[in-house]
N, C-alpha and C positions, 0 to 999 in steps of 0.2 A: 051311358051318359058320362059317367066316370071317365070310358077311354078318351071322349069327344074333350072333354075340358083339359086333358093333359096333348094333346094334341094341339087345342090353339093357344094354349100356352108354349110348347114349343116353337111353333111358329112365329109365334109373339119376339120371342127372345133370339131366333135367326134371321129376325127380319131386324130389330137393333143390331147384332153383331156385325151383322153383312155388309161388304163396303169393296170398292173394286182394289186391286194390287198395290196402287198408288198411291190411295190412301192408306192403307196401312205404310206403303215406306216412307210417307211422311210424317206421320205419327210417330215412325219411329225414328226419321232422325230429330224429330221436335223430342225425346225422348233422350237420346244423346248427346243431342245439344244442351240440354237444359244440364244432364248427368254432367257435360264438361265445364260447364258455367259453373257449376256446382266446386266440383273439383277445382277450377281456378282459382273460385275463391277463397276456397281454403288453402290451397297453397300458397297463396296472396296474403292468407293471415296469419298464416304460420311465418311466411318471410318477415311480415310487418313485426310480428312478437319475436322471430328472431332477433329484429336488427336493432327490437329497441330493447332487449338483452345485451347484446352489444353494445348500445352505447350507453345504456347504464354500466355496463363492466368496463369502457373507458373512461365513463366519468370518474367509478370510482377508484379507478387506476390511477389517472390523473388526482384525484383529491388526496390519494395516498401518497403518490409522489408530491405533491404540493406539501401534508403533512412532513412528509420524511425530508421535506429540504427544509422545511420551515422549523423544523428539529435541529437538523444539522445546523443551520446559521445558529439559533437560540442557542446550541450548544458552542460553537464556535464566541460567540460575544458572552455567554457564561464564563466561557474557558479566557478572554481577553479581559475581560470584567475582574477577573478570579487574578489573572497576572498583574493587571495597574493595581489591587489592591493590596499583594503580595508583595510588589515595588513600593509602593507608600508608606506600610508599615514597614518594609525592610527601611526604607529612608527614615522612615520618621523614628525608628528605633535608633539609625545610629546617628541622629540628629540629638532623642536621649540618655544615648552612650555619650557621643561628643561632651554635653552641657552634664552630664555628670564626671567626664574623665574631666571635665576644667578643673585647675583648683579652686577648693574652697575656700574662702575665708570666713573670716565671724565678725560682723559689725554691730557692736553692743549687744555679743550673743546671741546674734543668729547668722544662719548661714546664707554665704552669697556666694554667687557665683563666678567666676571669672569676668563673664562679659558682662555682671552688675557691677564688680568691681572697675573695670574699666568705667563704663559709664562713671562711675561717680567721680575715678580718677581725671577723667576729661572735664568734669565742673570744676574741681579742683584746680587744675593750668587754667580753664578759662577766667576765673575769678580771679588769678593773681596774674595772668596776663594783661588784664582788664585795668587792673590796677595798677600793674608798670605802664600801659601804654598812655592811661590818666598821665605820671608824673613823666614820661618823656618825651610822650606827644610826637608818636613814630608817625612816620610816612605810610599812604597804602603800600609804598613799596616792603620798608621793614617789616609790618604787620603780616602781609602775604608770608615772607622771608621766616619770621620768628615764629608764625604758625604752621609750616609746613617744616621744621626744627622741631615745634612742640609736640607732631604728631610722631615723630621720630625719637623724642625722648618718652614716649609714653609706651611706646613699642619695647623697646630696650626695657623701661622700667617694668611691664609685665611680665617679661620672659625672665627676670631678677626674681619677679615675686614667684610664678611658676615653677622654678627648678627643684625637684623633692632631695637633691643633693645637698647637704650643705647650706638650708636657708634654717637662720636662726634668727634668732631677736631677742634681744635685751632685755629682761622685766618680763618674758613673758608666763602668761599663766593660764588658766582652767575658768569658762566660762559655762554654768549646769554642764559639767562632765566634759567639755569638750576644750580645746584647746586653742590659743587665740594670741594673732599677732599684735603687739603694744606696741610698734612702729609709729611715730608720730608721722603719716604720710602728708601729712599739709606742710611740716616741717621743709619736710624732702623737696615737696613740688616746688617752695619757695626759693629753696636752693640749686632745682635744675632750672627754676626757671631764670634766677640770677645767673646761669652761665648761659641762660639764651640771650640773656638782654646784654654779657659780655662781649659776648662771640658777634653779635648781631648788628647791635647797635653804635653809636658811637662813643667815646670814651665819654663826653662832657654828658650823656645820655648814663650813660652805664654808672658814673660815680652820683649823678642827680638820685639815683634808682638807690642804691646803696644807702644813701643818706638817709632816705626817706625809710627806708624799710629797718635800717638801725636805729630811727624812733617810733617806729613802731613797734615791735619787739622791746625797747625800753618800758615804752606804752603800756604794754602787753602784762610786762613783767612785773610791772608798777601794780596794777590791777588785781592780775590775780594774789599777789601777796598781800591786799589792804583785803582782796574779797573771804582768803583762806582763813585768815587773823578773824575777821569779822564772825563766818560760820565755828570758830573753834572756842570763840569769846560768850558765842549764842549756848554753848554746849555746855561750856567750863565757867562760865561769868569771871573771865579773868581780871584783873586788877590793873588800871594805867600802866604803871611798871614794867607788868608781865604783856601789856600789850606790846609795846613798843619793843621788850627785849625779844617778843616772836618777831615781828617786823623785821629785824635787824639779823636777827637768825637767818627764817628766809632768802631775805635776799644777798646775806653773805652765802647760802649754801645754797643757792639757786638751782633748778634743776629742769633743762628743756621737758621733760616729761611732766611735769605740775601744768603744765598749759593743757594738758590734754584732758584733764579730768574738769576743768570749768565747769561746761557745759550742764555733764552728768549732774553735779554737785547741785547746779541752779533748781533743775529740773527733780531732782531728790533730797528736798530735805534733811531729810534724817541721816543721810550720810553726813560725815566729814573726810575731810582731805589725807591722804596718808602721809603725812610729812614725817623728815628724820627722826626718830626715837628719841637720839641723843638730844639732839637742841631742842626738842621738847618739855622732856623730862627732866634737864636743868632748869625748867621754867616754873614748872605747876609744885604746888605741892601735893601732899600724900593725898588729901583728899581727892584734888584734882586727878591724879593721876590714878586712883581705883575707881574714877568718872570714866576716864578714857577707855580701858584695859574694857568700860562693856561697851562702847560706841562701835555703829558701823562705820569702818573704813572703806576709802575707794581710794584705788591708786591707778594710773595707766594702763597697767593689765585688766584693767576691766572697762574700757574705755573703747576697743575696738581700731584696726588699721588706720583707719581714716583722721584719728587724730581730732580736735578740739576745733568748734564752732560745727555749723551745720556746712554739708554739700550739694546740695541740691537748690543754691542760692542762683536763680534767672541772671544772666550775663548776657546784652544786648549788644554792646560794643565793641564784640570781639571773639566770632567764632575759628571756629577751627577746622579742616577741611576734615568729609568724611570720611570712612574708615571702611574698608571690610567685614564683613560679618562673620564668614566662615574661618575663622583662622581654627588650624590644629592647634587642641593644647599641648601643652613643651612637656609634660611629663606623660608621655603615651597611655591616656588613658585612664591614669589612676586617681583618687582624690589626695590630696594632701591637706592635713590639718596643722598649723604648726604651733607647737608649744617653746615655751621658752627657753631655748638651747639645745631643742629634742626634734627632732622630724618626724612626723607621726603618718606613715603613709596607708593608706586605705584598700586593700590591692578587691 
């Protein structure tokens, strides 16, 4: 019974296996086909994940190269950025080399610059241009003519005051430690500008000019001797007498440099005037005069280049053509301080 059931189980299982030649060789190339399907495919995905290795490794080629240019420019406009900056402090530095090698001056103790000094020099010609062309009532032609002279005489008068050679002044003295031209410059400009209205104008012009400014200057002088009297009378409570005999002093021993302390004076009470020793002190008596010996004096030397009244007075009627900015200063570079008789150079 045993043998009988493993029997048709045999037959069982070669009657499924059994099958004619043909079909087995189709089975088996359905078998190899499928195998090479299989195979394509994978080689199919292995291309596909090559290729997009590849062009991630050209993306990131490319981003790297994008990086490495995008470096190089940044550094190229760093590097150009780094040169205009280098150009502009090299400029702007010897722009304050330039404005420090100008000379200096000192206007009522403090320091100014060359091209402030000009500046204020230029309101100076224009104010008393203003006022010759008031009394001789110039033509546009003269005017043009006398201002383009002015701007010539002002050139000339800078490179005077510039020279660390040889520039001295009269009176002059020590402003807090520093030293300071008593130049009456309004003086001066009145007088170059009386040889522009000579040279320029016409005679009948030229002697109207003269006239006028010889009383003024009378004027002038008139003034400040009743003003000096008055502040020294405030101080000393002088007596009629001794008013009048200062009066008379004064203006026998007159001095262009008392015009330049007015202003100061007005503007600081407590000063008085420096006037002659001598003609004073024949005037006061003892008491008076151990009054004086503790007053503050001011004299010219402390008054400042520019001389008496203000400069920065607006002049509508009468400019003057512009100027240059960049001039070299005439002393190459250095500062010059000037003291009175001494040249004080700053190297």
């Amino acid at each position: 019974m045993r043998y009988a059931m493993r029997a048709i189980l045999l037959a069982v299982c070669l009657c499924r296996t059994s099958g004619s030649p043909a079909a087995w060789g189709e089975e088996a190339a359905a078998k190899k086909n499928t195998a090479d399907e299989n195979k394509a495919a994978a080689a199919a995905e292995a291309a596909q994940k090559d290729a997009q290795q590849k062009a991630k490794a050209a993306v990131a080629k490319q981003a790297a190269a994008q990086q490495a240019a995008a470096a190089a420019k940044n550094a190229a406009v760093a590097k150009k950025l780094k040169f205009i900056a280098q150009q502009r402090q090299a400029k702007q530095k010897a722009v304050k080399a330039k404005a420090l090698g100008a000379v200096i001056f000192l206007q009522n103790g403090q320091a100014m610059r060359a091209d402030q000094a000009r500046k204020q020099l230029r309101n100076l010609y224009k104010v008393e241009l203003a006022y010759a062309n008031r009394i001789c009532d110039m033509s546009p032609e003269q005017r043009e003519q006398v201002a383009v002279a002015a701007v010539e005489s002002i050139d000339v008068f800078m490179k005077k005051l510039s020279k660390k050679k040889k520039l001295r002044a009269r009176g002059g003295g020590f402003i807090n430690g520093q030293a300071t031209l008593s130049v009456d410059q309004r003086a001066t400009v009145q007088a170059e500008v009386k040889k522009l209205v000579d040279t320029n104008l016409r005679p009948e012009q030229a002697a109207r000019y003269l006239d006028e400014i010889t009383k003024r200057d009378k004027r002038f002088q008139q003034a400040t001797v009743q003003f000096f009297v008055a502040r020294i009378d405030e101080k000393l409570r002088l007596t009629e007498e001794q008013r009048t005999k200062l009066q008379k002093a004064l203006e026998d021993n007159w001095r262009d440099q008392y015009g330049q302390t007015v202003e100061v004076l007005m503007m600081n009470p407590q000063f008085v005037p420096q006037v002659s020793s001598g003609s004073l002190m024949a005037i006061l008596d003892d008491y008076q005069k151990d009054v004086w010996r503790t007053l503050q004096r001011i004299g010219p030397q402390q008054v400042g280049i520019f001389g008496r009244g203000r400069v920065n007075e607006i002049v509508d009627d009468f400019e003057l053509p512009e100027e240059e900015a960049n001039a070299e200063p005439e002393n190459g570079g250095a500062d010059v301080l000037i003291e009175g008789g001494i040249d004080v150079l700053i190297e």
